[in-house]
Each structure stands twice: as structure tokens, then as C-alpha cells.
C-alpha positions in Angstrom: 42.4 262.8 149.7 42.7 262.1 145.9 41.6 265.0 143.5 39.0 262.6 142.2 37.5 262.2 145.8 37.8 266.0 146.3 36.4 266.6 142.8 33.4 264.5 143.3 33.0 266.0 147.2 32.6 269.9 145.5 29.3 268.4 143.4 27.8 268.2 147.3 28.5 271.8 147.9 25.1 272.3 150.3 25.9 269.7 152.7 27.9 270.0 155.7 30.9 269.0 156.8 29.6 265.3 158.5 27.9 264.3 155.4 31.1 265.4 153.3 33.5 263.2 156.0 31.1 260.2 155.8 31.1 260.6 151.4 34.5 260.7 151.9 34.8 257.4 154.3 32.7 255.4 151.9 35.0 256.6 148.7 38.5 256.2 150.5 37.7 252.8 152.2 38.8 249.3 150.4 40.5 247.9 148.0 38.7 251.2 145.4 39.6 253.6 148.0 40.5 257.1 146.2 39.1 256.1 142.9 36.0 257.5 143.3 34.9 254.2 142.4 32.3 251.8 144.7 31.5 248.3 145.3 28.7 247.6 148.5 27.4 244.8 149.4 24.1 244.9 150.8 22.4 242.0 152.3 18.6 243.0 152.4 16.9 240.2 151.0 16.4 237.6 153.6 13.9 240.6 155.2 12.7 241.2 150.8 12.6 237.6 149.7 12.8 235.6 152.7 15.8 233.7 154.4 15.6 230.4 152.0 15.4 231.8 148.7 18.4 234.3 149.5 20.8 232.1 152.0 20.1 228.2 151.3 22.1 228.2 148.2 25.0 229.0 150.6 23.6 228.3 154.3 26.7 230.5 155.8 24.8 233.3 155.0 22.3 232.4 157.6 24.9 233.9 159.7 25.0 237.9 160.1 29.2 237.6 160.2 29.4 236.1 157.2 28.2 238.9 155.5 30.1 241.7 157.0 33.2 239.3 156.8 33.1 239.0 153.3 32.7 242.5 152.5 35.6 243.6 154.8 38.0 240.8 153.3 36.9 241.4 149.5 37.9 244.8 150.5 34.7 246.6 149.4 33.8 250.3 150.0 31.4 249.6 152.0 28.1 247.0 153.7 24.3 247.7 153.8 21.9 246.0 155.6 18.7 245.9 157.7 18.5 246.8 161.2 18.6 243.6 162.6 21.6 242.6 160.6 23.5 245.9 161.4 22.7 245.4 164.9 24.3 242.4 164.8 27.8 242.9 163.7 28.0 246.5 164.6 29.8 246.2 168.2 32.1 243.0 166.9 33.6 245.0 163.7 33.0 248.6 164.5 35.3 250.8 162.5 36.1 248.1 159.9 34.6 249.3 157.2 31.5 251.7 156.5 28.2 250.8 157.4 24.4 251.9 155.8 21.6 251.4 157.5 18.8 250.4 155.2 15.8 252.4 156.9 12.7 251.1 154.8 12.3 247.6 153.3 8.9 245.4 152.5 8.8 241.3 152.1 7.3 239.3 149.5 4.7 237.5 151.6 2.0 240.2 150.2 2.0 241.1 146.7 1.2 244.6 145.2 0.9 245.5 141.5 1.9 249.3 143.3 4.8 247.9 146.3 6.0 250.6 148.9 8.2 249.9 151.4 7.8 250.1 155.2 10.0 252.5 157.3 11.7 249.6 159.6 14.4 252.1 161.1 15.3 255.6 161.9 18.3 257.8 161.4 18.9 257.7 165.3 19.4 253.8 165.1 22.2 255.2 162.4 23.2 257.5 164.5 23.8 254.7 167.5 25.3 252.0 165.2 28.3 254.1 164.0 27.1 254.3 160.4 28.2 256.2 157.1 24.9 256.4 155.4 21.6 255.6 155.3 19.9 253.6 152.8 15.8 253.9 151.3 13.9 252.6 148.4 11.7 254.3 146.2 9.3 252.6 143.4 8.7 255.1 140.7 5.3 254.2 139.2 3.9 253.0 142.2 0.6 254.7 143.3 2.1 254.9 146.9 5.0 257.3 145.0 3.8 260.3 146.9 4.0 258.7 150.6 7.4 257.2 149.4 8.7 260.7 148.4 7.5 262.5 151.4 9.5 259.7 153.8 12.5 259.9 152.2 12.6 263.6 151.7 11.7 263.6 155.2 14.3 261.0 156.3 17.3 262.9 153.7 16.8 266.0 155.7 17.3 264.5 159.4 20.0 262.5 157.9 21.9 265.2 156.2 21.6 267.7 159.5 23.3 264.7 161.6 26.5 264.3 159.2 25.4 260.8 157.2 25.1 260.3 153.1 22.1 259.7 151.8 21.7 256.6 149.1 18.8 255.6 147.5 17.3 252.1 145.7 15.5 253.4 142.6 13.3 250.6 141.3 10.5 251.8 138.9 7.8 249.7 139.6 3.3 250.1 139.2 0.2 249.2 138.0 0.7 251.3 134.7 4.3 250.2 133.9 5.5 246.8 132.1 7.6 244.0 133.4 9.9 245.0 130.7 9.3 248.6 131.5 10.5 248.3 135.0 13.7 248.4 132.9 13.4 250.0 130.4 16.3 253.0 129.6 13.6 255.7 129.5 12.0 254.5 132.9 15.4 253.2 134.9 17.4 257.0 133.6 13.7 258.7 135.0 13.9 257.3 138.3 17.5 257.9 138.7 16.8 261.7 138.0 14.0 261.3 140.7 16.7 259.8 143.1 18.9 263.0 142.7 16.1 265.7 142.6 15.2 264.4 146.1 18.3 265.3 147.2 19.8 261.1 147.3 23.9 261.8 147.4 24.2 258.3 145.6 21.6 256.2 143.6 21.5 252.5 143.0 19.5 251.4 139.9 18.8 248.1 138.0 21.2 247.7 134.7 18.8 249.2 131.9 17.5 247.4 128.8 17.4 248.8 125.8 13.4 248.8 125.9 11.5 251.9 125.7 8.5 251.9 127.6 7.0 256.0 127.5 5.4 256.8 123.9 6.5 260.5 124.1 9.6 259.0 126.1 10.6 256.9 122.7 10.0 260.0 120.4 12.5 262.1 121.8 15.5 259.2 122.0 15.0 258.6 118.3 14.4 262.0 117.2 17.8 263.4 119.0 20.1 259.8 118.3 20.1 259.3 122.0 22.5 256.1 121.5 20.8 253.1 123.5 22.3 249.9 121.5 24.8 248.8 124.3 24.9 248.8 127.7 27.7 251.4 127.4 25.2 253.4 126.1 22.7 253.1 128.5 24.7 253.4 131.6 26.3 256.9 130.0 22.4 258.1 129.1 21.3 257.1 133.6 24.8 258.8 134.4 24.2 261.6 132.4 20.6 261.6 134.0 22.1 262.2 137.1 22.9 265.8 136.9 25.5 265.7 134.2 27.4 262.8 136.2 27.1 265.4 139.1 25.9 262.3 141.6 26.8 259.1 142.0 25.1 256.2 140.5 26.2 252.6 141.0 24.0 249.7 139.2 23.0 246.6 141.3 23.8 243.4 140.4 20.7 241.7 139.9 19.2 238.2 139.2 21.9 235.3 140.0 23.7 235.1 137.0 26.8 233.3 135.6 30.3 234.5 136.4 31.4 235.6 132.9 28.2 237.4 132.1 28.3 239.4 135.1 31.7 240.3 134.2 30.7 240.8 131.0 27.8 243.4 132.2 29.9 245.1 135.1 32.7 245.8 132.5 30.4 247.5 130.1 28.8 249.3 132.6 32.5 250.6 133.7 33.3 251.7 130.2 29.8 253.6 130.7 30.8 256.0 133.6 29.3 253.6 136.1 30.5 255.1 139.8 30.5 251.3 140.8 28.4 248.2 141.8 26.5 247.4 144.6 25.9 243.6 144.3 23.8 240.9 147.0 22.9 237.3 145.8 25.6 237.5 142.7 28.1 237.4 145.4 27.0 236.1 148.6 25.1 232.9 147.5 28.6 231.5 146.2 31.3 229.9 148.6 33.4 232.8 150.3 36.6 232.1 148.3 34.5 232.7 145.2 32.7 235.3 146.2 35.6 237.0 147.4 37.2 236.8 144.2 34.3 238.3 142.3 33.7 241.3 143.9 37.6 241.9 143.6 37.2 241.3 139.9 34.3 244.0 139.7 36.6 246.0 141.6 39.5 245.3 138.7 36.9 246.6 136.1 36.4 250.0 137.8 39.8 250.2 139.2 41.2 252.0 135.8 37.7 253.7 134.8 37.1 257.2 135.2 
């Protein structure tokens, strides 16, 4: 155990020894191990966008190994997925490398100005399947906010009494938010906080814009100089959101994007405080060779960050 690991272990001092081990797992597994530094790959979006638009680009990823494969060979932290996908590869590759069931998860076949997600598995499917953690999405902003919040809180608590981490997809999304508020710094570092305060061990958030979309929200960053110019910035201002840096919060990958801006991002993001990257189509639409060798350069960039 590094004293980083144990350092960031002691900010979890409620939960029990099980949760602790499994933190642990996640933190000392790959090529990041003992850093405190992550990089997951989750593979949710054939079940969010449909198996086409998320594996035809690379039609290997059609195949539930492929996915697992190339997180255990990159040498991530860790691999998230659906039940059906975790189901799959579970027996083949147990013990290679830390698995999160994602528990709730909606499709875009039915659109909503106010999404929520559906509860799809349980913690005793976790429980069966060998995993570290179990996965959930909120949407801040979404008029369904309080059913959300009530299912996770609800989920968090059997989850932490049976020894698994708790992570949580924070994507700010409703009728009476923006496009460009969904990431806007105010809104992304707001439903981070939300994240911790219901009791998520690590939170996953969208890379913040320098947009401000709250009126009373924008008054308060100019008045105090709350610096927002870089991405630097605005990963420190979500980090700091998070309880002082007190939890960890890695930052998704998002849209497809080109290889040297998505370095570009991930590295300013590092020199930030980012705790890592959890990153889907970026990686797993390229060739494995390729994506192989990203991930391990995301890995590179928070390799010497602290």
C-alpha cells in the first residue's frame, strides 16, 4: 500500500473494511496502480446509444471480450459495464482486473427534455459477478431528480453494507437547463458536489466549459476571482467541489474526438488535480493497437500528477 492510496483511503473513514479493500483493488490495479490515479473503461453505450452508433466504427466491439481484453492489456484500473456485458466475461477473466457493475442505464429510442435512467441491475448481481463497485447515473436538473436520488441513495447504502465502492455518472441534464449549461463550470462542479453529498466514493463528470449558466451562480465566480479561463482551472474549481479534493473525481472522455486534442484535454485536466479518466468511444471505437496506446498515454499524463 502506497501512502497516497492509504492517504486517500482515510478520506472514507465511515465505511467498512470491504468497501475500503475494494477502493483499494481499483487504486492498486494496472499500469496506475499506487498512484492514486484512474483510468476505466466503461462500455455502456451500445445499451445508451444503440450497438451501431457505438461499435460499427470498430465492429470488434460487437464482441463482449474485446472490451474487457483491451482494458486488461492497456493495463487500466479498472472495466464498467452493463449487466449483460459483465455477465459475459465475468467467469472467462475473473480476477483480472476490477469490475463495476453499472446498475441503472436508459437508451435513446425515447427522448426526454427531463431523462432518468432505469434500474437494470441490483447490488446482488454485483455481489454474484465478483465485482469492485457499482456504477449509477444521476441527471441534475432533471424533473425525475428526486426518484434518481432516492435509488441511488438507496442502492449506496446496500452497496456499502456488502463491502463494494460506490461511483457515480453525474450528468446535469433538464427542461430548465441549456445545451451549453449541461456543461457549464457552475452546473458540472454542482452536480459533482451532489455526487459526494449522496455519499458516491468516486464521481465521473463531463470536462466543464467555461460557460456559466446560474445568474446568482455567475455573480459569485466573478465577485470572488474564482479562475475559470483554462481547463486547469475548471477541473481544480469540480475537484475542489468535491469536498476539498476529499473524493475522487475522474472526467469522462466524451464526444469522439482527435488523438492530440484529447491529449491535449486529459493533460490539462491532470495538471488540474483530475483523479483520472474514465473514457468509452474515444478508445474503443479505434483498432485495439491504437486504442491500447491511448489509454496508456492518458495513463502517462496522470502517472507524475498528484
Amino acid at each position: 500500500m502506497t501512502p497516497r492510496v492509504r492517504e486517500i483511503l482515510s478520506w472514507y473513514g465511515s465505511d467498512n473494511p470491504g468497501t475500503l479493500s475494494n477502493l483499494a483493488k481499483l487504486m492498486n490495479h494496472g499500469r496506475l496502480k499506487g498512484t492514486g490515479k484512474l483510468v476505466i473503461l466503461p462500455v455502456d453505450q451500445g445499451f445508451e446509444h444503440g450497438p451501431t452508433r457505438s461499435f460499427a466504427k470498430n465492429p470488434d466491439g460487437y464482441d463482449p471480450n474485446y472490451h474487457i481484453e483491451l482494458a486488461i492489456e492497456s493495463g487500466c484500473n479498472g472495466y464498467a459495464a452493463p449487466l449483460g456485458f459483465i455477465e459475459a466475461v465475468a467467469r472467462d477473466y475473473a480476477g483480472e482486473i476490477p469490475l463495476i457493475l453499472k446498475i441503472n442505464n436508459s437508451d435513446s429510442l425515447y427522448g426526454s427534455k427531463s431523462p432518468i435512467s432505469a434500474l437494470s441491475s441490483n447490488i446482488e448481481d454485483a455481489l454474484r459477478l465478483g465485482c469492485s463497485a457499482i456504477g449509477f447515473t444521476i441527471y441534475p436538473g432533471s424533473s425525475d431528480r428526486k426518484q434518481m436520488y432516492e435509488e441511488i441513495a438507496q442502492a449506496s447504502a446496500l452497496a456499502k453494507k456488502a463491502g463494494l465502492a460506490v461511483i457515480v455518472w453525474a450528468y446535469p441534464r433538464g427542461e430548465q437547463l441549456s445545451k451549453e449549461g449541461e456543461t457549464a463550470i457552475d452546473v458540472v462542479a454542482y452536480a459533482a458536489h451532489i455526487a459526494c453529498q449522496l455519499g458516491a466514493h468516486i464521481v465521473k463528470v463531463k470536462p466543464p466549459t467555461a460557460f456559466l449558466e446560474q445568474e446568482a451562480a455567475k455573480k459569485v465566480y466573478e465577485t470572488n476571482g474564482v479562475k475559470i479561463s483554462t481547463l486547469a482551472d475548471r477541473t481544480r474549481n469540480v475537484v475542489q467541489s468535491c469536498f476539498n479534493g476529499k473524493r475522487i473525481v475522474i472526467f469522462s472522455g466524451g464526444e469522439t474526438k482527435g488523438t492530440d486534442e484529447l491529449l491535449k484535454e486529459v493533460k490539462e485536466m491532470a495538471m488540474g488535480g483530475s483523479f483520472g479518466s474514465i473514457m468509452g468511444r474515444n478508445a474503443f471505437q479505434r483498432p485495439k493497437k491504437e486504442a491500447i496506446k491511448l489509454l496508456q498515454d492518458v495513463m502517462d499524463a496522470f502517472s507524475g500528477a498528484r
